[in-house]
C-alpha positions as CSV (number, residue, x, y, z in Angstrom):
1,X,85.8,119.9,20.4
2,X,86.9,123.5,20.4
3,X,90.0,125.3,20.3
4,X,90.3,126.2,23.8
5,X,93.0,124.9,26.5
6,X,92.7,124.9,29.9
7,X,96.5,126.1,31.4
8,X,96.2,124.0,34.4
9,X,97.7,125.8,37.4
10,X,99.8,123.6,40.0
11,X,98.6,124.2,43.8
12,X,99.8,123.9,46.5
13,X,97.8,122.5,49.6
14,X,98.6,122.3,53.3
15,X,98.1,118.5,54.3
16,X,97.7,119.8,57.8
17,X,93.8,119.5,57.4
18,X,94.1,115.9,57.1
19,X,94.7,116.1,60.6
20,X,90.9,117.6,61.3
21,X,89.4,114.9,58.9
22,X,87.5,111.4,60.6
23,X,89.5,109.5,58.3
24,X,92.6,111.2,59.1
25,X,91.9,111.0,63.3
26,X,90.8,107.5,62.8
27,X,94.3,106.7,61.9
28,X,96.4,108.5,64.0
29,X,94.7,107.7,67.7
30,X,93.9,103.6,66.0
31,X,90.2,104.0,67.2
32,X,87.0,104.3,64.9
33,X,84.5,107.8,65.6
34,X,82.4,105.6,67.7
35,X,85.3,105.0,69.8
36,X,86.2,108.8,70.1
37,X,84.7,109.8,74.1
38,X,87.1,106.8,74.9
39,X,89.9,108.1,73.6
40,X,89.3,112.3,75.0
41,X,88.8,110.2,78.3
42,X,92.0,108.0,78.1
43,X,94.3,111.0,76.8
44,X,93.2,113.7,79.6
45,X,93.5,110.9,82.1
46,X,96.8,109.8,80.6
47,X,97.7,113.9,80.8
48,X,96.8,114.0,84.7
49,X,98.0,111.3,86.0
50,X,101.4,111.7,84.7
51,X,101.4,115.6,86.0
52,X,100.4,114.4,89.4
53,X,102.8,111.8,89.1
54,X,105.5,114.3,88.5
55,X,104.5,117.1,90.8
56,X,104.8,114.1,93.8
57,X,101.4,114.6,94.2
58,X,98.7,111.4,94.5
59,X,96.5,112.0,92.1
60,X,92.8,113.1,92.4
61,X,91.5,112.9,88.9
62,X,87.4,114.2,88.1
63,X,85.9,113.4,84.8
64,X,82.6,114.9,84.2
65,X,80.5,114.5,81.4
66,X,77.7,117.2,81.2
67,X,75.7,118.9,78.5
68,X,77.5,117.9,76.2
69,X,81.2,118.8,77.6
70,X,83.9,116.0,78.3
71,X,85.8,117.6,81.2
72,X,88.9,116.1,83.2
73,X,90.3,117.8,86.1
74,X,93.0,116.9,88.5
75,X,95.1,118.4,91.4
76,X,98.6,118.3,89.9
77,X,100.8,121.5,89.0
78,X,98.9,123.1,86.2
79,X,99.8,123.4,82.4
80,X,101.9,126.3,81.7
81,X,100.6,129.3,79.3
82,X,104.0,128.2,76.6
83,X,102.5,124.8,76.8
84,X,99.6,125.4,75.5
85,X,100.7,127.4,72.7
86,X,102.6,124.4,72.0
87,X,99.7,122.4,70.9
88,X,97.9,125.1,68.7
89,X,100.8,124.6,66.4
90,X,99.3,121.8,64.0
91,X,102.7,121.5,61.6
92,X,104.8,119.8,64.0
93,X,104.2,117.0,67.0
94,X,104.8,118.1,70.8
95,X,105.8,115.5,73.0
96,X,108.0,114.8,75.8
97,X,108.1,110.7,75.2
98,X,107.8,110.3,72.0
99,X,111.9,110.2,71.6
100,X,112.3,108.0,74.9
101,X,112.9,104.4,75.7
102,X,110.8,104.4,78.9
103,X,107.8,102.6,80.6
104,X,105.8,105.8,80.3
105,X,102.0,106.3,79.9
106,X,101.8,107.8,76.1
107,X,104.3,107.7,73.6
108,X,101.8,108.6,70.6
109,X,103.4,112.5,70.3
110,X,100.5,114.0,69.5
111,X,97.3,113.2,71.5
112,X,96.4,116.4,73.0
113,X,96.1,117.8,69.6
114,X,94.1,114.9,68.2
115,X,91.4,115.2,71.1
116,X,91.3,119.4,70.4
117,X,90.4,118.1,66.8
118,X,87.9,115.9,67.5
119,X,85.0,118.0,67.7
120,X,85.8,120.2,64.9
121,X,86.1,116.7,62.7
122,X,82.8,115.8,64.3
123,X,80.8,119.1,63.8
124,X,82.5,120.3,60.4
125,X,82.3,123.9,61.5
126,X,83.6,124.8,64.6
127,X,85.6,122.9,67.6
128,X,85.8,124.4,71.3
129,X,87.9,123.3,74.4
130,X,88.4,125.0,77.0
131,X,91.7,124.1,79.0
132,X,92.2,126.1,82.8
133,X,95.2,126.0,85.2
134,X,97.5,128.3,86.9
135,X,94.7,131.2,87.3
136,X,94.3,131.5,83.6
137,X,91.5,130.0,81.0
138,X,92.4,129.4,77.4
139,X,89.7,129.4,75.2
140,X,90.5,127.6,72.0
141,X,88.1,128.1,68.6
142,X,88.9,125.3,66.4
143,X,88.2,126.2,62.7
144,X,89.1,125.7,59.3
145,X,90.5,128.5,56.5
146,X,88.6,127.4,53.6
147,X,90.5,129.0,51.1
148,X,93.7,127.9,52.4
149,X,92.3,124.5,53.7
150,X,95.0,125.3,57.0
151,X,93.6,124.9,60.7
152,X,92.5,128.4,62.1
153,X,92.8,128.4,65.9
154,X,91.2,131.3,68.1
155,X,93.2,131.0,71.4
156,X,91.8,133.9,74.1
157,X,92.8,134.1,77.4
158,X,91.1,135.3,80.7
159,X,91.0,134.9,84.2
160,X,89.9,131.7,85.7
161,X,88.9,130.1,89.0
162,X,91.2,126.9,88.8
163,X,94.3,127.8,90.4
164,X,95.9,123.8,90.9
165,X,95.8,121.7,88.7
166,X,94.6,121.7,85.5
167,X,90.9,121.6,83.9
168,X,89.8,120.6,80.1
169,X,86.7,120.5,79.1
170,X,86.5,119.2,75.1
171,X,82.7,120.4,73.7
172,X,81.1,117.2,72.1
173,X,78.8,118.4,68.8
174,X,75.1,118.1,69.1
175,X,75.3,117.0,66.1
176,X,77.4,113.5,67.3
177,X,75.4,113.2,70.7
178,X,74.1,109.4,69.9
179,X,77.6,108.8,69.6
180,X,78.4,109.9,73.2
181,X,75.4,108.3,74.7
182,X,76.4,105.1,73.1
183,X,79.9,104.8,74.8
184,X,78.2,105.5,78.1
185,X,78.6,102.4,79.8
186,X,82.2,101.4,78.4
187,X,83.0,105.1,79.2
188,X,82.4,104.6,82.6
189,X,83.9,101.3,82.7
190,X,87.1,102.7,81.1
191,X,87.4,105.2,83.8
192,X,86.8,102.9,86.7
193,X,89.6,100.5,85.4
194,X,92.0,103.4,86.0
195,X,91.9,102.9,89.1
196,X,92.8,98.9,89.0
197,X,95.6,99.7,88.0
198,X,96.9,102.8,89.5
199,X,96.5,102.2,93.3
200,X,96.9,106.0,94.1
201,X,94.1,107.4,92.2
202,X,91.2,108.9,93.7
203,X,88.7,109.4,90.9
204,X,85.5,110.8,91.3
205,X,82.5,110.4,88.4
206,X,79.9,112.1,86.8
207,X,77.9,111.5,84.3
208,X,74.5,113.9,84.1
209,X,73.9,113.9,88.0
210,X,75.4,110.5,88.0
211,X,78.1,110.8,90.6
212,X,80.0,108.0,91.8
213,X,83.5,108.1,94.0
214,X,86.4,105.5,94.1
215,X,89.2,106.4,97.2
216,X,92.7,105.1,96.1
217,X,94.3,102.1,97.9
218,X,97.5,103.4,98.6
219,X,98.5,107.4,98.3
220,X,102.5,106.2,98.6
221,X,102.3,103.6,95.7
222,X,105.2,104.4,93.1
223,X,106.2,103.6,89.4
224,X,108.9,104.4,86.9
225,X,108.5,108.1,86.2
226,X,109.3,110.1,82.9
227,X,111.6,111.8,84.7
228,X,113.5,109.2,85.8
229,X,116.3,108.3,83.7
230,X,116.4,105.9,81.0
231,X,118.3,103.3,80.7
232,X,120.8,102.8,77.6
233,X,120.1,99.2,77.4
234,X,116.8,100.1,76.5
235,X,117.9,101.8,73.5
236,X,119.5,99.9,70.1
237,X,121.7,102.3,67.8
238,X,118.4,103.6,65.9
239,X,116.8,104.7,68.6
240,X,119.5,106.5,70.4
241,X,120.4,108.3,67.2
242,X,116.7,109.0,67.1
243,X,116.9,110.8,70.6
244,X,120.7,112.6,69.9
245,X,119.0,113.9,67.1
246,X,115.7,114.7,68.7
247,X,118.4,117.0,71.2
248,X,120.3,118.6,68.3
249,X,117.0,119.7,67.1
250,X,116.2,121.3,69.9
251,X,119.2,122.5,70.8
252,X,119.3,124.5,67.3
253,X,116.2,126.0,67.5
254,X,117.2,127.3,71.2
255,X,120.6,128.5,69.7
256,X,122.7,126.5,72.2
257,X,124.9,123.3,71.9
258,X,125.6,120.5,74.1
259,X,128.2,117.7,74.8
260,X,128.3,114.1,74.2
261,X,129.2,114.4,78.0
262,X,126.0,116.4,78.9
263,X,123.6,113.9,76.7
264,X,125.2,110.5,78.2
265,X,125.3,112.3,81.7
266,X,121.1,111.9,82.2
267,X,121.1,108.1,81.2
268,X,120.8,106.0,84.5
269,X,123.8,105.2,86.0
270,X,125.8,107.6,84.1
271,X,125.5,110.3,86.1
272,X,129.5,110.0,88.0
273,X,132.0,111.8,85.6
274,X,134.3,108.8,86.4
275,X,132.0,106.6,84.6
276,X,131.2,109.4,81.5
277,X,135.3,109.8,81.4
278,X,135.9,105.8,80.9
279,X,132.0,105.9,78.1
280,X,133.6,109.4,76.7
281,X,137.4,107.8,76.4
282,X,136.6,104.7,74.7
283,X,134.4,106.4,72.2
284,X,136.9,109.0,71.6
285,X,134.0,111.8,72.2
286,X,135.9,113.3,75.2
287,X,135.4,117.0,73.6
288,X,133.2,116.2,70.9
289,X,130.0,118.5,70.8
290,X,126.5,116.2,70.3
291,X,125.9,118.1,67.2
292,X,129.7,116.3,65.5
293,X,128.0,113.1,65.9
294,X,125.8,114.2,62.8
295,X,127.3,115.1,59.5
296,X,125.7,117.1,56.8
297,X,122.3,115.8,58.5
298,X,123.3,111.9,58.7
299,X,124.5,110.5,61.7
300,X,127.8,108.8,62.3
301,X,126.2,105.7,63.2
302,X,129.6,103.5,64.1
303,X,130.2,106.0,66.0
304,X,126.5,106.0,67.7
305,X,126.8,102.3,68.0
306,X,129.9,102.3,69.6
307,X,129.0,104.5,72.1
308,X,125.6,102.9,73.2
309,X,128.0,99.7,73.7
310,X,130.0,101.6,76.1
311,X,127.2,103.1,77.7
312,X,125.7,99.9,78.1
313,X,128.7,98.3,79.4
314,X,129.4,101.0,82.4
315,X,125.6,100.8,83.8
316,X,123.6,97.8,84.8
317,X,120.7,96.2,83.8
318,X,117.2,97.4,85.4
319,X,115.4,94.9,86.9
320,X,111.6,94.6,86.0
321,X,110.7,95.1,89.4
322,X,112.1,98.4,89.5
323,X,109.4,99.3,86.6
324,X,106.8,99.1,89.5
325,X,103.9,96.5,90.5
326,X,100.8,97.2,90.8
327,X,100.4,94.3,93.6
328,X,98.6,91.8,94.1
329,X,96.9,93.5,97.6
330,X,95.1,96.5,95.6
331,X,93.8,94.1,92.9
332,X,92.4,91.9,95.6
333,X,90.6,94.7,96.8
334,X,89.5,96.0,93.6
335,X,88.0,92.4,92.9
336,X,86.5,92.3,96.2
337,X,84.3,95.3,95.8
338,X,83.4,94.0,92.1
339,X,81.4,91.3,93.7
340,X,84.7,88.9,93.3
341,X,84.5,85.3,95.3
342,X,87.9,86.0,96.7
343,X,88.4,82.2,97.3
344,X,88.1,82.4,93.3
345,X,90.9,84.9,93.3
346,X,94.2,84.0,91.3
347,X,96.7,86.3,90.9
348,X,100.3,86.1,89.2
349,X,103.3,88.2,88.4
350,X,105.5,87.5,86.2
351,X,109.1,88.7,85.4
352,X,110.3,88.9,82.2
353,X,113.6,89.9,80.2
354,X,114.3,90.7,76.5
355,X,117.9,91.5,75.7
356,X,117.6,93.8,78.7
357,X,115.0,95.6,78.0
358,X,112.6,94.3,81.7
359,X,108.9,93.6,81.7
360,X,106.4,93.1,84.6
361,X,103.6,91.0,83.3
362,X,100.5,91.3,86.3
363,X,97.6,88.8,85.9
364,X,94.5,88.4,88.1
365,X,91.7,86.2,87.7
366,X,88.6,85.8,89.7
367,X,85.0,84.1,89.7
368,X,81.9,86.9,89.9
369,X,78.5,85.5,89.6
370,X,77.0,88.2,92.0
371,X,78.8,91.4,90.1
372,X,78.4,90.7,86.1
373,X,76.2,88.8,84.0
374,X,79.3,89.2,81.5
375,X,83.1,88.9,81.3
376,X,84.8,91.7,82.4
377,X,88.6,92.0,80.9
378,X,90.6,94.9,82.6
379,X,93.7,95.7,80.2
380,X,96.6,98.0,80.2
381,X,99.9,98.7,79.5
382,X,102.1,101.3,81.1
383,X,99.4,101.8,83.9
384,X,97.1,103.4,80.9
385,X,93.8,101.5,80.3
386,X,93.7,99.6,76.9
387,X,90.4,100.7,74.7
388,X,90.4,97.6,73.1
389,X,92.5,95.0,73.9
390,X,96.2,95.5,73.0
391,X,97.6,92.4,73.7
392,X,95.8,91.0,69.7
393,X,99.4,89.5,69.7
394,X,100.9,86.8,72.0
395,X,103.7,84.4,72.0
396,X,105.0,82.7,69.0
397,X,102.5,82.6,66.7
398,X,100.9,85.6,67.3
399,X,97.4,85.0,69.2
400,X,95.2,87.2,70.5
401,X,94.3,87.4,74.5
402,X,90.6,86.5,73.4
403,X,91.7,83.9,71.4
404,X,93.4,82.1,74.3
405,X,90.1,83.1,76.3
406,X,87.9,81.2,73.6
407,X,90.1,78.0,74.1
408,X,89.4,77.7,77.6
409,X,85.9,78.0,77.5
410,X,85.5,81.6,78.4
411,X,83.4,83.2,76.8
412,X,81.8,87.1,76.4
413,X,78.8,85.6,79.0
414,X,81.0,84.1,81.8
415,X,80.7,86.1,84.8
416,X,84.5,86.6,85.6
417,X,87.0,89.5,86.0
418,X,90.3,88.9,84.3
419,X,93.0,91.4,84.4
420,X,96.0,91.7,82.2
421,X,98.9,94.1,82.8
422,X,102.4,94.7,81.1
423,X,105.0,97.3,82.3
424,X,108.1,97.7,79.6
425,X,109.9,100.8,78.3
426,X,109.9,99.3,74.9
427,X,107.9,97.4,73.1
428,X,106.5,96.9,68.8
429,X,103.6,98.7,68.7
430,X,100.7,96.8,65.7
431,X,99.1,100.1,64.3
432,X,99.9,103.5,63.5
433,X,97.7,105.1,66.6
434,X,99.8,102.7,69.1
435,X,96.7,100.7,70.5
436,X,98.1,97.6,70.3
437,X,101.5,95.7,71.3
438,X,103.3,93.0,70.3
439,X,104.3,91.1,73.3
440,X,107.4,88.3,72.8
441,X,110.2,87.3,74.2
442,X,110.1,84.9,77.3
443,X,109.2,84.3,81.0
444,X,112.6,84.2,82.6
445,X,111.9,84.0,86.4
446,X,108.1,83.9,88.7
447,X,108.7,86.2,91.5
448,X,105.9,86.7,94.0
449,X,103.5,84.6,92.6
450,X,100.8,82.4,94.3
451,X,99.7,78.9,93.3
452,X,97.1,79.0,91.1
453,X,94.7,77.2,92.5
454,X,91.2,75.3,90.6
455,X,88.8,78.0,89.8
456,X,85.4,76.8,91.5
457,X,82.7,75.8,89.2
């Protein structure tokens, strides 16, 4: 040994490039790389189908996949220019759910920005998408300061064809192509279920040439929207201080303030000011600014508790038809055109209530020998398609759907169509990248429901 000493030096890394890693992806969206074109597909069709949704718009969604380019379009109002400056930010989540108790599509906060990474994570050099709406095309340049191991975006803008609507096409490597042409047929199954269970979809496919076209069922169908208004019985005291501090946040960084009156005031049912004076009197928060309700950064949760109590006990209880059903007409004709023996064809809806917090629970069963030499299981929760299954834990002890599946006898190789869907605002999620739910709590009423009859042999 020598005399020499090595002064260590203490730096400091951003752990914002963990977000651009495989391993890092893999855990945020719950899904393996092999599993990636699924998720691109589910988030973009997540994105436009809620914007339709919003815009009071039935929804005509085209995904293309071409030379090596995943590209969604659909006719809603277009992403706005501050929007998408939004999600270059890497250091922080966007997300208008992610705070809300409510029967939404996507509650991850984040998955725009986790598709833009994908192909970057993929390629190790450079990541492209291309995003177009409202006259304008963003070009986004996905990259990596090596020195400084910190995202570097390139974001240009230019003029651009697509005028309603809203357009993004994520570049898949060359480098990750087997990858892509492996998901191919779940791909385009994934897409297709979309339409089971969103009766007012039009979706149109292409994959290389490959077109196919699917006509919605009914343009008038409706479900809870995010921007309906929540409920408060779908809140405990941890999650409402969650979202009063979600609207301080905001409300600092805006430089503006607002009332306990104005943040109980867009719950449902609490829109009447004779209602918010009685919620706002027996809390004692009459005058009291949102921001009081937090002290030195730490909420005043007796407070918060009290309040949700009074909230809770001024509105009613939603009822878990209100959430919206897909119905058991559209499924019969989405069977039907499967190749379904519709004298095989069971279906079941099921009501269910947890502390007030509704469910609808939509099951539909049916005998296909002429339309798959293998199960088919069509899953989803929210009215978003499940990549894998989600439901990996039912009932009281925790079984998974295909575990009940394997106990009566069918198996991956049975040609039948089985399809499983659950409307909630709130439920446990099982993993980090909110794939999977928890589903408890009880059956409390059958409303709708048709016998279900012997499935022919």
């Amino acid at each position: 040994m020598t005399g020499a000493r090595l002064n260590r030096q203490i730096f400091t890394t951003s752990r914002m490039l963990e977000f651009c890693s495989q391993k890092e992806l893999t855990l945020q969206t719950g899904h393996p790389v092999e599993q990636w074109p699924l998720v691109i597909l589910k988030e973009l069709v997540d994105n436009a189908l809620d914007d339709c949704e919003e815009a009071g718009i039935a929804p005509v969604v085209k995904v293309t996949v071409r030379s090596g380019t995943i590209t969604v379009a659909d006719n809603g109002s277009g992403i706005k220019p501050a929007t998408v400056k939004s999600l270059l930010d890497f250091s922080s989540r966007v997300s208008s759910r992610e705070a809300y108790a409510s029967p939404t599509r996507g509650a991850q906060g984040n998955a725009l920005k986790t598709v833009m990474a994908m192909p970057f994570a993929l390629d190790g050099t450079l990541g492209e998408t291309i995003i177009e709406a409202n006259s304008i095309r963003h070009r986004i340049k996905f990259m990596v300061d090596g020195i400084r191991q910190v995202p570097n975006i390139e974001h240009s803008m230019d003029q651009s064809d697509v005028r309603n609507g809203t357009s993004i096409a994520i570049t898949w490597p060359i480098s990750a192509c087997s990858i892509l042409d492996e998901a191919k047929s779940r791909f385009l199954q994934i897409a297709d279920d979309y339409t089971w269970l969103n009766p007012h979809l039009s979706l149109h496919i292409e994959w290389d040439g490959e077109k196919r076209k699917i006509e919605q069922t009914d343009p008038t169908w409706r479900k809870w929207l995010p921007s309906d208004p929540t409920s408060a019985h779908w809140y405990d005291p941890e999650r409402l201080e969650r979202l009063a501090a979600a609207y301080v946040a905001n409300d600092q960084d805006h430089k503006r303030s607002r009332t306990v009156r104005e943040f109980i005031s867009e719950f449902r049912g609490l829109s009447g000011t004779a209602k918010q004076k009685a919620v706002l009197e027996d809390t004692g928060t009459a005058r009291t600014a949102l921001a009081d309700l937090f002290i030195d950064g730490r909420a005043n949760r007796a407070t918060i508790t009290v309040l949700l109590k009074m909230m809770k006990a001024a509105t009613r209880i939603v009822r878990p038809a209100d959430l919206g059903v897909i119905c058991k007409d559209h499924i019969a004709k989405r069977f039907e055109a499967a190749g379904a023996h519709l004298e095989t064809f069971n279906y079941k809806r099921m009501l269910r209530d947890d502390d007030g917090i509704p469910a609808v629970i939509e099951i539909a069963f049916g005998y296909c020998p002429n339309g798959t030499r293998e199960r088919r299981i069509i899953t989803g929760v929210n009215w978003s398609v499940g990549i894998n299954d989600p439901f990996r834990q039912l009932g009281q002890y925790g079984q998974s759907l295909d575990t009940y599946l394997q106990e009566q006898r069918v198996g991956r190789y049975e040609p039948i169509i089985l399809l499983v869907h659950l409307a909630c605002p709130h439920f446990a999620y099982t993993d980090r990248g909110k794939s999977a739910v928890a589903l408890r709590g009880k059956v409390t009423e059958p409303e709708g429901n048709d016998e279900m009859p012997e499935v022919a042999e």
